[in-house]
BAFI-3210 file (N, C-alpha, C; in Angstrom, 3 decimals, decimal comma, padded with zeros to 6 digits):
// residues 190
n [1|2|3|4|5|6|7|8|9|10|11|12|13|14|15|16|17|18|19|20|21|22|23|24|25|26|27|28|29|30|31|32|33|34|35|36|37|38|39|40|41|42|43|44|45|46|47|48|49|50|51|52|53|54|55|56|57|58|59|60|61|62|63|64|65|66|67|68|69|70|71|72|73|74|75|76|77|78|79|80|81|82|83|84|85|86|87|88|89|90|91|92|93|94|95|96|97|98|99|100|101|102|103|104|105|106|107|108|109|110|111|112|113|114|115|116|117|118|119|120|121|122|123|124|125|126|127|128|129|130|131|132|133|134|135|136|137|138|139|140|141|142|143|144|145|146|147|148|149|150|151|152|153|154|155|156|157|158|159|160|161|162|163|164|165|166|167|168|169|170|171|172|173|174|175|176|177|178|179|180|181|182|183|184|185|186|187|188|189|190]
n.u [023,511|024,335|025,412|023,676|022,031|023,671|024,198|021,399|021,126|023,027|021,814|019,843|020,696|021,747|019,381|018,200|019,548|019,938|016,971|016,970|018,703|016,925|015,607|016,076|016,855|014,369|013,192|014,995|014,458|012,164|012,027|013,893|011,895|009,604|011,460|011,336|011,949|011,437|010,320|009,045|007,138|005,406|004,839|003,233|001,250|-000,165|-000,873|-003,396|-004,538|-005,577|-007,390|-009,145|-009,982|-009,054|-007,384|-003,747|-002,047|-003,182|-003,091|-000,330|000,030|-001,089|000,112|002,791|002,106|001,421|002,979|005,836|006,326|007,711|007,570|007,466|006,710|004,541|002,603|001,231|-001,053|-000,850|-001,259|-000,254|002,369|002,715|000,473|-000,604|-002,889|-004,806|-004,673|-005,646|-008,692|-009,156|-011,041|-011,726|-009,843|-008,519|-010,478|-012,989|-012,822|-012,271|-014,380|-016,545|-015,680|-015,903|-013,512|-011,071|-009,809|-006,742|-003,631|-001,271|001,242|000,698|-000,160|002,147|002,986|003,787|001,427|-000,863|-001,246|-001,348|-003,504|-005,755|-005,779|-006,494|-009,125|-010,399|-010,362|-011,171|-013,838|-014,359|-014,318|-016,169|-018,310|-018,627|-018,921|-020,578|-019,856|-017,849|-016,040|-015,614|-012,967|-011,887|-013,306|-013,214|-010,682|-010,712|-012,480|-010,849|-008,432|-010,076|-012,199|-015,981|-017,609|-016,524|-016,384|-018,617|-019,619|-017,829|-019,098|-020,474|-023,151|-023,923|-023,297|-021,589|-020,332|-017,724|-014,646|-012,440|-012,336|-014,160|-013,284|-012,508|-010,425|-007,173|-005,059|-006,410|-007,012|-004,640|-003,491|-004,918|-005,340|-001,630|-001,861|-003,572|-002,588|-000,062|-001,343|-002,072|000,797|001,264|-000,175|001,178]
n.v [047,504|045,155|043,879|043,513|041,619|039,304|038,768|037,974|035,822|034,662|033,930|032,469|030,361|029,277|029,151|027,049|024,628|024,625|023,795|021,372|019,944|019,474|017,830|015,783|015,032|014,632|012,795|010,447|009,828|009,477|006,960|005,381|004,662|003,617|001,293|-002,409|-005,044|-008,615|-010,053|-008,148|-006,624|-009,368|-009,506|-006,931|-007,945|-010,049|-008,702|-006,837|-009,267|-010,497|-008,456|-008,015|-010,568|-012,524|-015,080|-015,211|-016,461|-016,273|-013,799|-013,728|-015,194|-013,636|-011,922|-012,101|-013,006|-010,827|-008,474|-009,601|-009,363|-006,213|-003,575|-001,077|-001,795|-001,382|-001,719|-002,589|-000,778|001,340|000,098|000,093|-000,707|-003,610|-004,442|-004,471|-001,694|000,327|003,556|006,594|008,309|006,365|003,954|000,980|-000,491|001,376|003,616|002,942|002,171|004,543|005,681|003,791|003,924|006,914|008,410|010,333|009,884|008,153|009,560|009,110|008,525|007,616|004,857|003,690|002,955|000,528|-000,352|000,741|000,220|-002,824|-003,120|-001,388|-003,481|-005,525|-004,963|-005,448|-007,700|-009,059|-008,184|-009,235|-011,825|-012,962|-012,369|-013,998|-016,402|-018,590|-020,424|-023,376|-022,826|-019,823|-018,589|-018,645|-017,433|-014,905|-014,194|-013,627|-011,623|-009,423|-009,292|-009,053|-007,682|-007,081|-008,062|-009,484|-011,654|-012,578|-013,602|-015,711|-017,349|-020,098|-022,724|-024,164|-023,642|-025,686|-026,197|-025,701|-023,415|-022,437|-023,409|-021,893|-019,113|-016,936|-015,098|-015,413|-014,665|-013,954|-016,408|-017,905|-016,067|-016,646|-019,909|-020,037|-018,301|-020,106|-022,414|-021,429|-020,614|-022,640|-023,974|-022,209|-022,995|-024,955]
n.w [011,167|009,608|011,654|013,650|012,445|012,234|014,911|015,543|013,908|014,793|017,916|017,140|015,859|018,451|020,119|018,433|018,762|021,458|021,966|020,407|022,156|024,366|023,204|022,459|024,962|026,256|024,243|024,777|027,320|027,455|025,561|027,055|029,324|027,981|027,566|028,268|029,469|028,101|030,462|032,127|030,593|030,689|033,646|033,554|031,556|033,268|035,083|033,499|032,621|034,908|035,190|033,341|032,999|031,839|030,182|030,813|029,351|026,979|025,991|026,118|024,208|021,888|022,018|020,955|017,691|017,148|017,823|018,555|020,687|020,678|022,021|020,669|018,042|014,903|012,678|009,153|008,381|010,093|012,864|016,527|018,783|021,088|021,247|018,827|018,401|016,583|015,281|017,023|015,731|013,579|013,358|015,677|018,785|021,157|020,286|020,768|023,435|024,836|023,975|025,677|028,110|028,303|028,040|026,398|023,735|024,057|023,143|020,082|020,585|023,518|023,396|022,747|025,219|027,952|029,517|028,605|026,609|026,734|028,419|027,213|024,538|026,261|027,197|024,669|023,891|025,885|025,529|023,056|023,258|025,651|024,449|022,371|023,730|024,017|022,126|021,273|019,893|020,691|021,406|018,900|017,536|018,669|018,481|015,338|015,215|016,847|015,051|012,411|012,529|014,094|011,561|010,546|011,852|012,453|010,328|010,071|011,977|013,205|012,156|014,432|018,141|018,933|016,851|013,990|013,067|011,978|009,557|008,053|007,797|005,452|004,767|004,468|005,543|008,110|008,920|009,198|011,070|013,578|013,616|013,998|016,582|018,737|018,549|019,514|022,021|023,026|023,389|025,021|027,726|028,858]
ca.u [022,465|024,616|025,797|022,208|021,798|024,926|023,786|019,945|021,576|023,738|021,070|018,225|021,521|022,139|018,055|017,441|020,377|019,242|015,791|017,424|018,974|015,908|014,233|016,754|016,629|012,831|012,617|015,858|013,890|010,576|012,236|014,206|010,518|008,724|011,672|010,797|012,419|010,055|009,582|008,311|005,947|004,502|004,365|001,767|000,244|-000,491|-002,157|-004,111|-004,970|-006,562|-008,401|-010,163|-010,530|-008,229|-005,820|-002,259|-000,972|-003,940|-002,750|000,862|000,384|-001,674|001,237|003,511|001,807|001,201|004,301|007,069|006,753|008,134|006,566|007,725|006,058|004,328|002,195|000,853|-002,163|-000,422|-001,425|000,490|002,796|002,258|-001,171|-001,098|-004,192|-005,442|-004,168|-006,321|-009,117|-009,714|-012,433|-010,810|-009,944|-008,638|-011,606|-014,049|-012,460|-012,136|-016,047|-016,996|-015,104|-016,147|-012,524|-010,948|-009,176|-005,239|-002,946|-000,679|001,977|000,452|-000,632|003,428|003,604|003,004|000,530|-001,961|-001,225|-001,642|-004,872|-006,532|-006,051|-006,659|-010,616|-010,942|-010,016|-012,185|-014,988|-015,050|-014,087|-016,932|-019,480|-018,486|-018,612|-021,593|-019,161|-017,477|-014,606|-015,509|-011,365|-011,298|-013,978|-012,878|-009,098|-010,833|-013,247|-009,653|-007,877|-010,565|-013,218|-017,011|-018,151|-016,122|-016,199|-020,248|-019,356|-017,109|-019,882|-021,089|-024,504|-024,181|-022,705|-020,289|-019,176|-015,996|-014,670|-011,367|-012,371|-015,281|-012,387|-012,282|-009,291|-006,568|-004,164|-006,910|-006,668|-003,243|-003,182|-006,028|-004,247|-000,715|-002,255|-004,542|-000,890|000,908|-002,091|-001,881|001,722|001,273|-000,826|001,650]
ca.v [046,647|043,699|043,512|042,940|040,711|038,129|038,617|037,232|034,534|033,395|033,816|031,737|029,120|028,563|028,807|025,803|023,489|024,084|023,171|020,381|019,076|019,176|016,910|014,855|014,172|013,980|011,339|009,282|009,677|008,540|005,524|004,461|004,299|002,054|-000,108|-003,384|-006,517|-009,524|-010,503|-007,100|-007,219|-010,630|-008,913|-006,456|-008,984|-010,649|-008,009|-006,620|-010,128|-010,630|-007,201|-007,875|-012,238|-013,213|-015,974|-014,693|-017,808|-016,135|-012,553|-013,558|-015,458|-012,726|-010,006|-012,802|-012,811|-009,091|-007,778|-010,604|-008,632|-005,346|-002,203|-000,111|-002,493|-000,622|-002,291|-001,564|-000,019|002,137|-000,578|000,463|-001,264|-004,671|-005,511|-003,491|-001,301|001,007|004,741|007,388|008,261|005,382|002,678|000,490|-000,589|002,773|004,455|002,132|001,766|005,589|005,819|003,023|004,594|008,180|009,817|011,425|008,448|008,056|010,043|007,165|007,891|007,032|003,747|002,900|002,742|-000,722|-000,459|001,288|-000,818|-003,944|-002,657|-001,844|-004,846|-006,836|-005,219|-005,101|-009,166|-009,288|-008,211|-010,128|-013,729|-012,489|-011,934|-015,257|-017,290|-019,680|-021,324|-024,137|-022,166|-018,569|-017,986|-018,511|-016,111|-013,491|-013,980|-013,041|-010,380|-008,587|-009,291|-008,877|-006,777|-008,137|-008,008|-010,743|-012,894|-012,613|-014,509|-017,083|-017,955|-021,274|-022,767|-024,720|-023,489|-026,414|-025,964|-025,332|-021,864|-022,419|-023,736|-021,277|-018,413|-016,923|-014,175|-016,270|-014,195|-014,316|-017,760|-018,369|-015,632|-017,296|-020,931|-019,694|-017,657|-020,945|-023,295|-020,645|-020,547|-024,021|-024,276|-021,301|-023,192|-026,267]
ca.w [010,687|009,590|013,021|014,284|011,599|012,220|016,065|015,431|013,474|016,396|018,773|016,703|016,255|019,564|020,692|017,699|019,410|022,746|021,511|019,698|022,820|025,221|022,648|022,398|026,031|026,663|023,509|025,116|028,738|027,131|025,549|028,700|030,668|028,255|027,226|028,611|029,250|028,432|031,539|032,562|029,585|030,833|034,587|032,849|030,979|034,003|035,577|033,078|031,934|035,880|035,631|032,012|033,738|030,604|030,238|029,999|027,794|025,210|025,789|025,203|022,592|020,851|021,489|020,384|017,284|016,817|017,826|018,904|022,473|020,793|022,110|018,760|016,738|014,139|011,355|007,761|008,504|011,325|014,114|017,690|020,160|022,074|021,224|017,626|018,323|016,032|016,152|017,621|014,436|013,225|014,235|016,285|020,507|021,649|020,062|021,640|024,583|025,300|024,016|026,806|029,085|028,548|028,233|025,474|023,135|023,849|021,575|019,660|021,389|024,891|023,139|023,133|026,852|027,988|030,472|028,323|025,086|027,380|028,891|026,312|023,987|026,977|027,295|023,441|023,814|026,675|025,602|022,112|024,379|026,379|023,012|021,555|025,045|024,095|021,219|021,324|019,080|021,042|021,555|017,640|016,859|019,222|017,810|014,277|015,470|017,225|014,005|011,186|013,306|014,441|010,721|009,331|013,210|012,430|008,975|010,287|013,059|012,691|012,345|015,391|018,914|018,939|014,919|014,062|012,796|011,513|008,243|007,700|007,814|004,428|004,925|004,165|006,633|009,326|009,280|009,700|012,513|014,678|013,460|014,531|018,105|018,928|018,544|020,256|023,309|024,191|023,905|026,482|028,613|029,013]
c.u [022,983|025,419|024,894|021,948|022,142|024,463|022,587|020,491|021,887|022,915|020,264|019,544|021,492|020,398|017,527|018,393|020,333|017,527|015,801|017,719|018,124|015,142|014,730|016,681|015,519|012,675|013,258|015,128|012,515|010,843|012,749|013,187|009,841|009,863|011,486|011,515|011,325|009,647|009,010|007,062|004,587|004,184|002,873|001,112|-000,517|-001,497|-003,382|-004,794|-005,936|-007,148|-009,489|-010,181|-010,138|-007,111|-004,648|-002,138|-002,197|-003,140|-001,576|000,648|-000,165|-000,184|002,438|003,482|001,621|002,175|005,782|007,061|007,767|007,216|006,906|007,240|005,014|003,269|001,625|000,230|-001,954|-000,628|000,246|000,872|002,443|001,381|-001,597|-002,438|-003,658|-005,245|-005,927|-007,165|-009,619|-010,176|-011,454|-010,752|-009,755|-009,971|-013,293|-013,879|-012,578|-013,951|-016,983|-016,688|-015,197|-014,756|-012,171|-009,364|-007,452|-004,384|-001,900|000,497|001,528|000,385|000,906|003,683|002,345|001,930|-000,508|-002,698|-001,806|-003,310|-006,140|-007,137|-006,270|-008,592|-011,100|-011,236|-011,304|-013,470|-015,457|-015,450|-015,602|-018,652|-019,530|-018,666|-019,243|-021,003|-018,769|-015,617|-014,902|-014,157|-011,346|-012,212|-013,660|-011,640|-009,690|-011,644|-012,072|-009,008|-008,348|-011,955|-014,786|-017,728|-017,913|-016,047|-017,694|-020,304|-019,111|-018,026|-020,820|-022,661|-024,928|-023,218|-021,199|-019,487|-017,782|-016,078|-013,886|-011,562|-013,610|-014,207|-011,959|-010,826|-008,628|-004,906|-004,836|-006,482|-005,528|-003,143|-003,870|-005,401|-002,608|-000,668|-002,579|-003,253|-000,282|000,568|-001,640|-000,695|001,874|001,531|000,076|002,700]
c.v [045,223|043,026|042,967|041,517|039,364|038,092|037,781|035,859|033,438|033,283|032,586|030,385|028,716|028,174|027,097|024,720|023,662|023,484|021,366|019,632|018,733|018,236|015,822|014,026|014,002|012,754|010,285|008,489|008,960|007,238|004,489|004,439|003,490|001,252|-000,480|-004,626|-007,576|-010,372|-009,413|-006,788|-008,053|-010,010|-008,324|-007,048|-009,587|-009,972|-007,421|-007,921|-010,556|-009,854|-007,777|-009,810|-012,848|-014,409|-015,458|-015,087|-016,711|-015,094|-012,516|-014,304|-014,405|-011,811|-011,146|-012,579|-011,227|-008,731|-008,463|-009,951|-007,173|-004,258|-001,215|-000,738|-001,334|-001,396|-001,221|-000,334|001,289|001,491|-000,418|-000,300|-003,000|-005,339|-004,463|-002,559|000,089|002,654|005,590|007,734|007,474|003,978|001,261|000,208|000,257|003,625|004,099|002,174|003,251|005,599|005,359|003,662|006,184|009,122|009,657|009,890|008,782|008,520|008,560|007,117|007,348|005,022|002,856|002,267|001,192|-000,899|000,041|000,949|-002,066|-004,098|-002,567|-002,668|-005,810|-006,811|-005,300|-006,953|-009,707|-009,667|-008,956|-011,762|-012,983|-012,839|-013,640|-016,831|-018,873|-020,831|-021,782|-023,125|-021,075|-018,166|-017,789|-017,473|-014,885|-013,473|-013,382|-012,069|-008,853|-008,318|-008,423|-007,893|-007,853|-008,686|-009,458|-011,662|-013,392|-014,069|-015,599|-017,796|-018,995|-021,800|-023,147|-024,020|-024,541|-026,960|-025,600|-024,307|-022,058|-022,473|-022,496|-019,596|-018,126|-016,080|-015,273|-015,916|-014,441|-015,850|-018,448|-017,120|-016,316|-018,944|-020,358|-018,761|-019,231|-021,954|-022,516|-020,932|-021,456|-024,634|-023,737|-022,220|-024,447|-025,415]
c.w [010,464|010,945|013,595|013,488|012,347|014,218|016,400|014,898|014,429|017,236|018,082|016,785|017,789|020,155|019,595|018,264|020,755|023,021|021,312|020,909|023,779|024,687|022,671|024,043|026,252|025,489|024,140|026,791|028,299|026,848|026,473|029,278|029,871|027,713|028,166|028,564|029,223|029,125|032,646|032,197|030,488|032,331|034,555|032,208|032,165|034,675|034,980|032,641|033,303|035,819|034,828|032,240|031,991|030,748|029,957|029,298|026,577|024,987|025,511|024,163|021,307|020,957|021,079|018,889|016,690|016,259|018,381|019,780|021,789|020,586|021,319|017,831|016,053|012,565|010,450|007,643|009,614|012,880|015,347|018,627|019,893|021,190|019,175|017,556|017,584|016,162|016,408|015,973|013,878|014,041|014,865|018,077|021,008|021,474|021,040|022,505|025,430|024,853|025,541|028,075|029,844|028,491|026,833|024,775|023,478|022,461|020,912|020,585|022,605|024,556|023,023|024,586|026,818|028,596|029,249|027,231|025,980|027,790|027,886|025,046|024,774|027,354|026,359|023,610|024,884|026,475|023,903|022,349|024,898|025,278|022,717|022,692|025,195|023,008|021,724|021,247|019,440|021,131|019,652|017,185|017,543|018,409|016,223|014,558|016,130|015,929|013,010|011,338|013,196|012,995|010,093|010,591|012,877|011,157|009,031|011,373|012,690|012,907|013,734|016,922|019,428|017,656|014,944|013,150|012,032|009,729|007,368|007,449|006,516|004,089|005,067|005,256|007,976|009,476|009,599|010,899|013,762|014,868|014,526|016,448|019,246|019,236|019,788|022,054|024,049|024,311|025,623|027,938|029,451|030,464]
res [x|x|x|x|x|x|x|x|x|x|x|x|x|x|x|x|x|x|x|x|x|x|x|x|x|x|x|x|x|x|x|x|x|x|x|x|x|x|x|x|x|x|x|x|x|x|x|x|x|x|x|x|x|x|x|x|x|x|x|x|x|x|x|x|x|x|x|x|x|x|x|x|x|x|x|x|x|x|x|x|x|x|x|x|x|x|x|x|x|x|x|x|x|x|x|x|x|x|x|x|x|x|x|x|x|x|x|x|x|x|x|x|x|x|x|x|x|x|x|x|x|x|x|x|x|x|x|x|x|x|x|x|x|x|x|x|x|x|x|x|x|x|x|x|x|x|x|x|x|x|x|x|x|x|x|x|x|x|x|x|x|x|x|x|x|x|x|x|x|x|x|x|x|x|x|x|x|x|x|x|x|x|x|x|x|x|x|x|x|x]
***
């Protein structure tokens, strides 16, 4: 009996460190495919930024902003990757984006890989630039409708189509992100 015993032992040892090491290589193999040098990044920026008829200079300066170009970025609220979107669950660009789309929302990890992080903060961006188009300041109300969602972009929307936004910006972080993106853009653009 304690022969069987000390036998199950060693068996379940060796089955939890060959476990152990298969994980070890599928996590090291997952991270070698999306690291990214940032001019691979800006590659995919580029293309997703022609699919969703975006300016790169905006789209890097937003993942500038976000995430300094690192695809492990991670914020407070649990925001993912690149373009910080929103994990799977909560209201947000994945959720929408898989709604619009009809498929089944991205688990978080998928939302690490660049292509898919890129993509879909590039139609969430899209389609608020898109909403806001008849402004003067539409880049600044989409940059707070991405940020602060459409509730508080609705707020900051001025009486007039060629008003200004910036100052109407009561979130005191929004405003320095949309400020600091908006700087960033048109350095871009130079």
């Amino acid at each position: 009996m304690k022969r069987r015993v000390k036998k199950n032992k060693k068996l379940l040892i060796i089955t939890a460190a060959v476990l152990l090491s298969v994980l070890i290589a599928v996590v090291t193999i997952w991270i070698a495919s999306v690291r990214a040098s940032r001019a691979e990044i800006i590659t995919e920026v580029n293309r997703f930024a022609l699919k969703h008829k975006l300016p790169a200079a905006l789209v890097c300066a937003v993942i500038e902003q976000e995430s300094s170009f690192n695809p492990f970025a991670r914020g407070r609220a649990g925001e993912i990757g690149l373009m910080q979107l929103m994990p799977p669950g909560t209201p947000g660009a994945p959720e929408e984006w898989a709604r619009i789309h009809r498929v089944k929302c991205p688990p978080a990890w998928k939302l690490y890989r660049i292509d898919m992080n890129i993509n879909i903060g590039c139609w969430y961006l899209a389609r608020a630039l898109k909403k806001w188009r008849r402004y003067r300041c539409g880049t600044e109300l989409a940059l707070i409708e991405y940020n602060a969602g459409a509730k508080n972009a609705n707020l900051c929307k001025p009486d007039t189509f060629d008003g200004e936004v910036i100052p109407r910006i009561k979130i005191v972080s929004t405003r320095k992100y949309v400020t600091a993106i908006m700087k960033n853009y048109r350095e871009n653009q130079r």
